[in-house]
N, C-alpha and C positions, 0 to 999 in steps of 0.2 A: 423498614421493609423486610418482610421474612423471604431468606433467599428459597425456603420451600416453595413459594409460588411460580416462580420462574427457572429455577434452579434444577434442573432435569437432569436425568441420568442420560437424555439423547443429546442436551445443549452442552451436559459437560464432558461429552464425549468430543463431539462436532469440537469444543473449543481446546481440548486436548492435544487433538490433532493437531490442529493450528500450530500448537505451542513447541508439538516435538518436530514438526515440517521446518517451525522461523529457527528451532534449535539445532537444524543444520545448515540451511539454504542461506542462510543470514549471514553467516561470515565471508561466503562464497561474495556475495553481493558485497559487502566491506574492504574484500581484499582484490577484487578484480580492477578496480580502476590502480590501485597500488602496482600489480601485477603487470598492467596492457603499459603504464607508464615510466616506471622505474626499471621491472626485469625486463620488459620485451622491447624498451625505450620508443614508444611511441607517441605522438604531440597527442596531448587531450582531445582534440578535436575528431581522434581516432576512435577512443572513449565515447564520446560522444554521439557518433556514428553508432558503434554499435549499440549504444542504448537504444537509439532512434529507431534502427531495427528490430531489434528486441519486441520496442512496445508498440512501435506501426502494424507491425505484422502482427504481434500478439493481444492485438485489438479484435482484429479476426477471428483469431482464434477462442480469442475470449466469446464472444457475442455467439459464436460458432457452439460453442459447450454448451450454452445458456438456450439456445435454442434444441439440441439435440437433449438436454438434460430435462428439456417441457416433455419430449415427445417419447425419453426413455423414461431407464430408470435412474433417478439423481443419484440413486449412491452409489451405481457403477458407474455411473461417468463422473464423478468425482475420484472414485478409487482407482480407475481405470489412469486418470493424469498426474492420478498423487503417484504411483511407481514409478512416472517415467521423468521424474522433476531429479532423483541421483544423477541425472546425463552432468549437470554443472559443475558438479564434485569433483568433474577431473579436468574443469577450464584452466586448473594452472599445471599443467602438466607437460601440454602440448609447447614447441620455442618460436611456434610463430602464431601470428597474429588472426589466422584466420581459421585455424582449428582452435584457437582458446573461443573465438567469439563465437562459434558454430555449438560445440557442446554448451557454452551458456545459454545462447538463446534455443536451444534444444529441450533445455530441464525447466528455464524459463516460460517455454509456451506451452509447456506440459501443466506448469500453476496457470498459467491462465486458464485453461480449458478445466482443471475442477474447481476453480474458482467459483464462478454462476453457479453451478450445484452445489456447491456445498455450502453457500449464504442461505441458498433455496433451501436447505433442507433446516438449516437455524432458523431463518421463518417459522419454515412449516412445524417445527418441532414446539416453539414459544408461541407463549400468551400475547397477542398484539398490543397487552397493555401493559407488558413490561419489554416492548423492543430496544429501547433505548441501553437499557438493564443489558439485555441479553448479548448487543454488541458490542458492548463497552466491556463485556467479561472477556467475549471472542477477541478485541481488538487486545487488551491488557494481554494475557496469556499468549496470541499471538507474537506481541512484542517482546514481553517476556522471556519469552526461548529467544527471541534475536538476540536481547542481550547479554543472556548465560553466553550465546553464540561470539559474537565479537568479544564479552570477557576476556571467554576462553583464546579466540586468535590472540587475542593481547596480549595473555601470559606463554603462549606457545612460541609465539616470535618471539617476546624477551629472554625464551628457555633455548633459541636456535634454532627451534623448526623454521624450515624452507615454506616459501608459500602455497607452493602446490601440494605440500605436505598436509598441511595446515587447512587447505581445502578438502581433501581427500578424508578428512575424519568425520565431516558434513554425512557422509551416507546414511552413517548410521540412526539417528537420530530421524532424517527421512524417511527411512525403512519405516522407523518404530511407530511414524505417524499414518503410513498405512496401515500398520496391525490395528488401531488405537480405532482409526475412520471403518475397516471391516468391522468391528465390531459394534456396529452403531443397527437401527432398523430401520430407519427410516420413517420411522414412528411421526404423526400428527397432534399435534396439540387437540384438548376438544374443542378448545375457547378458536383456535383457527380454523377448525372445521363446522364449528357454529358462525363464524365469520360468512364463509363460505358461501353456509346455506343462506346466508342473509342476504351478502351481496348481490344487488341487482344491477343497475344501472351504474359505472362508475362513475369517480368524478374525470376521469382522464377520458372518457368513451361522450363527452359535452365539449363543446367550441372551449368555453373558458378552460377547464380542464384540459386539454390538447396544447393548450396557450401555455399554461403553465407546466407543463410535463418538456415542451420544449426548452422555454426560460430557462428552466432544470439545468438538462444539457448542456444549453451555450452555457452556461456560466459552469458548468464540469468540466468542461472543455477549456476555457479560457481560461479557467486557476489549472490546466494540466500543463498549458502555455507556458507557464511559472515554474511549475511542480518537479526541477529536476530531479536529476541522479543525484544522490546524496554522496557520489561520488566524486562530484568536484568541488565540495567541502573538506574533503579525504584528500582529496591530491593537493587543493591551497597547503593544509595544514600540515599534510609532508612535505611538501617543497619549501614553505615557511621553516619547521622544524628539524627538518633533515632524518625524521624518527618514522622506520615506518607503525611502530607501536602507537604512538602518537596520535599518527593517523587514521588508525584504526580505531584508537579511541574515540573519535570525534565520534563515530556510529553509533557505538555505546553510551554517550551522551544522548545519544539523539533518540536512540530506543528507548531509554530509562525515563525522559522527558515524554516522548508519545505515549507510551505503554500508560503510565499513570495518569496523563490526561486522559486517557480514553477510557480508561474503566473508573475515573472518579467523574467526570461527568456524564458518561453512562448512565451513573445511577441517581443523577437528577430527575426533573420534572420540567426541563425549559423546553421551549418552543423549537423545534429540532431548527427549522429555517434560517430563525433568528441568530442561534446558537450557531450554525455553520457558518454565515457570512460573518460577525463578531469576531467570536474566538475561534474560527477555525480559519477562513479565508484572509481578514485581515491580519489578522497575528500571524500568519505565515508571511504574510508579504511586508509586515516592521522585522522581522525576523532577517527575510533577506536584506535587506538595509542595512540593518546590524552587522552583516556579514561584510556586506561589502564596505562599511565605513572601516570596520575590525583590520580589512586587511590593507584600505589605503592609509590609514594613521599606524601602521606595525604595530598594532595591539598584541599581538600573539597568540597564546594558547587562551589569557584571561580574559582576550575577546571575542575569540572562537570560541570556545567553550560554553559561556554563557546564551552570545547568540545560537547556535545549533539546541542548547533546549528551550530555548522560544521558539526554533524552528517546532522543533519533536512537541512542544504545546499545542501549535495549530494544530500539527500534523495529527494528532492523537485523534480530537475534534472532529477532524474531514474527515479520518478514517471509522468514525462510531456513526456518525449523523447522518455522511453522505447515503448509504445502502437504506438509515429512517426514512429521509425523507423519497430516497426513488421508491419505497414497498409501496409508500402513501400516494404515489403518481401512477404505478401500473395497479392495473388488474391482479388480483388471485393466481387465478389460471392460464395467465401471462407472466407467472412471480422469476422464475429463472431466467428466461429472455431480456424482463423488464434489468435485472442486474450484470445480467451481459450486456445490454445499452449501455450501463453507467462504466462498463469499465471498458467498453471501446470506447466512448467520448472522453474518455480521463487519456485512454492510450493515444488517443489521436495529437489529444493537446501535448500529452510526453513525447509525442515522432517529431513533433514543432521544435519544442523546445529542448533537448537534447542536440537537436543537430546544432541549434542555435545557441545555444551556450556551448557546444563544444569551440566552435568556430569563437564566440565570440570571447571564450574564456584563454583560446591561445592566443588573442589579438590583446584583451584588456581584461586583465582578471576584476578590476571592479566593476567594469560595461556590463559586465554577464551577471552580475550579481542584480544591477540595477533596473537591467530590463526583466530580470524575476519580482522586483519588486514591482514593477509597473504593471504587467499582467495579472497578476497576484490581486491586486486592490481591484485591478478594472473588473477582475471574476467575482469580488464582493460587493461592488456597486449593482450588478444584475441579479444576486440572489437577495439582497437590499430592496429591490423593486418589487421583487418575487414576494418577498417575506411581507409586503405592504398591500398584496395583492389577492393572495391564496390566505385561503380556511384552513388550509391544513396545520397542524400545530406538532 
């Protein structure tokens, strides 16, 4: 495949961004449950809590952009949330616990809100016969900077940096991805805007289509049920290891593992549906398994380790496939909204399951593993059905 076909100076801008945004924001997210757990000594379950905020609320907010982004312009409201995502940079700074979780979920639902526009604008910018292509390059690159990002915490905490330290260096890199996203135009593909004109009737605007744009959902929703914080694989493998390095590695595991699944199966040709339920839903949910057998037999880091990039394999998968297959369920002219849907029902299933693995992970650290495996499979069994049922490929 010649990357001149899909390869834009607006897609590799769009995914640029990404790349210096996850090259800050990323370790902020790595080192926060280390942070709310170990320096500010609070039970996981506290962690947990504020995930669940975080992404309940920022479910809102997200579908909120996605619709203001149909009615503005997407790449001021994209640019508009990308400056205000530095607020998280200073969650380790603050000594108590409600001003660290307040600036996170501040910079937090500031990514949510350019989120929906700025998928919207990689759409609109790509040939819709190389989407797959196009978000497997956004998802890689995205990841990518996360894991320059947690590297980097790695070696700064083994060098002595404090973690609010260590957070605070996050800005800059955020900044750079707003200069990176101003400089984009908002330019349209011609192959999308011949799409466009073509488009009449969809398939989601028909009873069976409606049926299946649903199905979508519950099952986004119910693998979000599963879909924790990757932060209470960070706090096992610290409390396991006693290193906060350690544990910060586990992320880096887990980026390195996402990042290259998403941009290598990106650039296949499989059945997006097929391919999400398969290797993205279920392999996340053997993934949790692994986790949780890892830490009831004391496996250690050589059980953690390997399970976290079986997890980072689904994850890559969900993260490429899931926004293929919701373009192929909404409308055109419904395109930003339709991706703010998908990442309120992802958030909705994260406010479930965050509070319920915090709870459950300070009662039974393998119970919490176990019921992410069980939602997990039950979100692949419905995209399973889905994938037996829709045309869409």
């Amino acid at each position: 495949m010649a990357l001149a076909r899909w390869l834009s100076r607006e897609v590799l801008l769009i995914s640029l961004s990404a790349f210096f945004a996850d090259l800050g924001y990323q370790s902020v997210v790595g080192l926060l449950p280390i942070y709310i757990t170990q320096v500010l000594h609070q039970k996981p379950y506290v962690f947990g809590l504020i995930m669940a905020m975080t992404y309940g609320i920022g479910s809102t907010i997200s579908y909120a952009g996605g619709r203001i982004g149909d009615r503005l312009n997407k790449r001021r409201v994209a640019l508009a949330g990308n400056l205000l995502i530095p607020l998280l940079s200073f969650s380790g700074l603050p000594s108590n616990v409600f001003a660290s979780g307040g600036l996170y979920m501040g910079g937090w639902f500031a990514r949510d809100f350019r989120s929906p526009p700025r998928r919207a604008m990689l759409v609109e910018a790509s040939d819709p016969a190389y989407r797959s292509s196009v978000f497997g390059l956004l998802h890689g690159l995205d990841v990518g900077g996360g894991t320059v990002s947690a590297l980097l915490a790695f070696f700064l905490l083994t060098s002595g940096f404090r973690i609010g330290e260590v957070m605070l260096v996050s800005i800059a890199p955020i900044l750079t991805s707003s200069v990176v996203l101003y400089l984009t135009k908002g330019e349209k593909h011609e192959n999308y805007v011949r799409s466009l004109s073509s488009e009449g009737k969809t398939a989601v605007e028909d009873a069976a289509g409606f049926s299946d744009k649903r199905l979508f959902f519950a099952a986004v929703a119910l693998f979000g049920f599963s879909y924790y914080s990757l932060g209470f694989p960070i706090i096992t493998v610290t409390n396991e290891t006693g290193s906060y390095a350690l544990g910060i590695a586990t992320y880096a595991i887990f980026l390195v593992s996402s990042g290259l699944s998403g941009f290598a199966f990106g650039l296949t040709r499989l059945n997006a549906i097929r391919t999400l339920w398969k290797l993205g839903y279920a392999v996340a949910a053997v993934a949790s398994l692994l986790i949780a057998l890892s830490y009831q037999f004391h496996a250690g880091i050589a059980g953690f380790y390997p399970a976290t990039a079986v997890l980072g394999l689904g994850a890559g998968v969900v993260e490429t496939y899931e926004p293929v297959v919701a373009t192929a369920l909404v409308p055109s002219r419904r395109l930003s909204r339709g991706l703010g849907s998908l990442s309120q029902w992802r958030s909705i299933g994260l406010f479930t399951s965050n509070i319920l693995m915090g709870v459950l992970f300070t009662i039974s650290v393998f119970s919490s593993y176990l019921y992410a495996f069980a939602t997990a499979l039950a979100g692949a069994l419905i995209l399973a059905v889905l994938a037996r049922r829709t045309k869409i490929q």
